[in-house]
C-alpha positions in Angstrom: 138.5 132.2 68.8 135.0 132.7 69.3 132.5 131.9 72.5 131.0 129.5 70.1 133.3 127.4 69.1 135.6 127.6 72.5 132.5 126.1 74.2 132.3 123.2 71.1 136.5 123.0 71.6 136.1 122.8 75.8 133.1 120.0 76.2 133.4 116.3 77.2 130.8 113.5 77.5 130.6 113.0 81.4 130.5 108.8 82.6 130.3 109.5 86.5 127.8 111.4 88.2 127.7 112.8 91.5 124.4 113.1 93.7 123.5 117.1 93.2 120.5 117.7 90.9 120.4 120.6 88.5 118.7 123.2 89.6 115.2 124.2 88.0 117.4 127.3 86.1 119.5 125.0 85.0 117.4 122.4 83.4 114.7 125.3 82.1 118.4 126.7 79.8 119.2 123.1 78.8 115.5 122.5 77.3 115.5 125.8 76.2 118.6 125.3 74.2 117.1 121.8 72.2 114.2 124.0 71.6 115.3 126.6 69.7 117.7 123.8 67.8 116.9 123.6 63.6 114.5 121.3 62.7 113.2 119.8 59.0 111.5 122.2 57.5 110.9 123.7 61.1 108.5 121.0 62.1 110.2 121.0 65.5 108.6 117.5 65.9 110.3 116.2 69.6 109.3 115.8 73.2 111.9 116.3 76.0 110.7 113.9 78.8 112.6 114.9 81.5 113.3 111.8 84.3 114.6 112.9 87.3 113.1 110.9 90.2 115.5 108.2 91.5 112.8 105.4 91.4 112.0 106.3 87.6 115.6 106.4 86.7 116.2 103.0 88.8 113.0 101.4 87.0 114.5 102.5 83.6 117.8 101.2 83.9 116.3 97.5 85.1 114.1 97.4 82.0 116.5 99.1 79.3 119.3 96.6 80.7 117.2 94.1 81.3 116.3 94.1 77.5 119.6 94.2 76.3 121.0 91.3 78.5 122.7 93.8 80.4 124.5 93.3 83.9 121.8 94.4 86.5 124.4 96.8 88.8 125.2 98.8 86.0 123.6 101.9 84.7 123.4 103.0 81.5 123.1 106.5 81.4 126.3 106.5 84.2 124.3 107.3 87.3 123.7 110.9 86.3 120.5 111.9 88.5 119.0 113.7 85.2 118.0 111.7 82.0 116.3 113.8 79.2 114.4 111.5 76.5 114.3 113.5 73.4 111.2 111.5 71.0 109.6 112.6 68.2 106.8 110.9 66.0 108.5 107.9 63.6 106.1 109.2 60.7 108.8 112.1 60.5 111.5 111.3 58.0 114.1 114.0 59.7 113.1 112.5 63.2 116.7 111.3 64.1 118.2 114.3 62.7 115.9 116.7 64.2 116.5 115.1 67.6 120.5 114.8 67.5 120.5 118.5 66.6 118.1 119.6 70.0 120.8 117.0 71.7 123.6 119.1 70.5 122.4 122.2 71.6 121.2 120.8 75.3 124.9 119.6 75.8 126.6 122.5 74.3 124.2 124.7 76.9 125.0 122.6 79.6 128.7 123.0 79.4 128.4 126.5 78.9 126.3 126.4 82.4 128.5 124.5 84.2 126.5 120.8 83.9 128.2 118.3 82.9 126.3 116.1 80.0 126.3 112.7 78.2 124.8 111.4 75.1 122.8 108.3 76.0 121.5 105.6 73.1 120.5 102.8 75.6 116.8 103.8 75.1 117.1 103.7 71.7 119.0 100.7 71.1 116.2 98.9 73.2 113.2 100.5 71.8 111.9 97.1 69.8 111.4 95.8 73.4 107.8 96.1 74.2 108.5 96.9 78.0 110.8 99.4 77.5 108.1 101.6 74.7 105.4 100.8 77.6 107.5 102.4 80.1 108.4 105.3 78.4 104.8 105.8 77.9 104.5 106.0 81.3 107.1 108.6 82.1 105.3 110.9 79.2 106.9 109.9 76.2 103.5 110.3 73.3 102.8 107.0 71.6 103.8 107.0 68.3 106.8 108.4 69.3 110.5 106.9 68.8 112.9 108.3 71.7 115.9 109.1 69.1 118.5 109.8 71.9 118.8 111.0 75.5 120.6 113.2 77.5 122.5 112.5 80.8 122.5 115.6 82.8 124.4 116.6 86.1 128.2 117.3 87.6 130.8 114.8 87.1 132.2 113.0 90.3 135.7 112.9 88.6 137.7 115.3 86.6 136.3 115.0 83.0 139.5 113.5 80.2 140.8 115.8 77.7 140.8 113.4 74.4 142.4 114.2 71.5 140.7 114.2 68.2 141.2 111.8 65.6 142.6 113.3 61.8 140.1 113.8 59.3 140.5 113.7 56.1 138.9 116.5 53.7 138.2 116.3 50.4 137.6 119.6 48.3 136.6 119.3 44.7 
């Protein structure tokens, strides 16, 4: 089996976080990784706004929840002490796509580093709320940009589950 696909085989979405912070080594492979991910016809259209202070990340969790009705105790990127908004510009038809696949790669680099990594859609799912595209101005995010997904970034607090896959069905013609 190759590297590749052992690291693809061997990952797990993390939903507790510890306290540490990545280091800046860390964090500079992860965005590295999303950088060099495919884009549509290589437009490489996204932002990664990286949020890392805890009164950012506290601010962020009031207003995303707080737009979706949410409980106000909860978090919905797990507590991990490193969120990474990926946006691009919602002229771009491949937007979405473009932004999964730099995702991808960040959370397949993370696990190959040792960080443990979740994909977050609470931004996105609350993106039609006016406060929450004003705030993510103010963390960076360009306007006319969509944040398409995020990643939660950091070192789980509990042993990470093993779960199965599902069967697929494949159809060859």
């Amino acid at each position: 089996m190759s590297a590749v696909l052992e690291n693809i085989l061997t990952r797990r979405s993390c939903r507790s976080y510890g306290e540490k912070q990545l280091s800046e080594e860390q964090l500079e492979l992860i965005l590295k990784a999303g950088l060099w991910a495919p884009s549509g016809m290589n437009r490489q259209p996204w932002q990664f706004t990286v949020i890392q202070s805890p009164e950012n990340l506290a601010l962020l969790n009031r207003t995303v929840l707080g737009a979706a009705g949410g409980p106000a105790r909860a978090s919905f990127f797990y507590g991990a002490p490193t969120l990474v908004a990926v946006s691009a510009p919602v002229s771009i038809s491949t937007a979405y796509a473009d932004c999964a696949l730099a995702l991808g790669n960040m959370m397949l680099e993370a696990h190959e580093i040792g960080v443990d990594s979740c994909w977050i859609n609470g931004v996105t799912g609350a993106w039609e709320k006016e406060e929450v595209q004003v705030l993510m101005q103010k963390l960076g995010v360009p306007e006319g940009h969509k944040v398409w997904g995020c990643a939660a970034l950091g070192f789980a607090d509990t042993p990470l589950k093993d779960v199965p896959r599902k069967k697929i069905t494949v159809l060859r013609r």
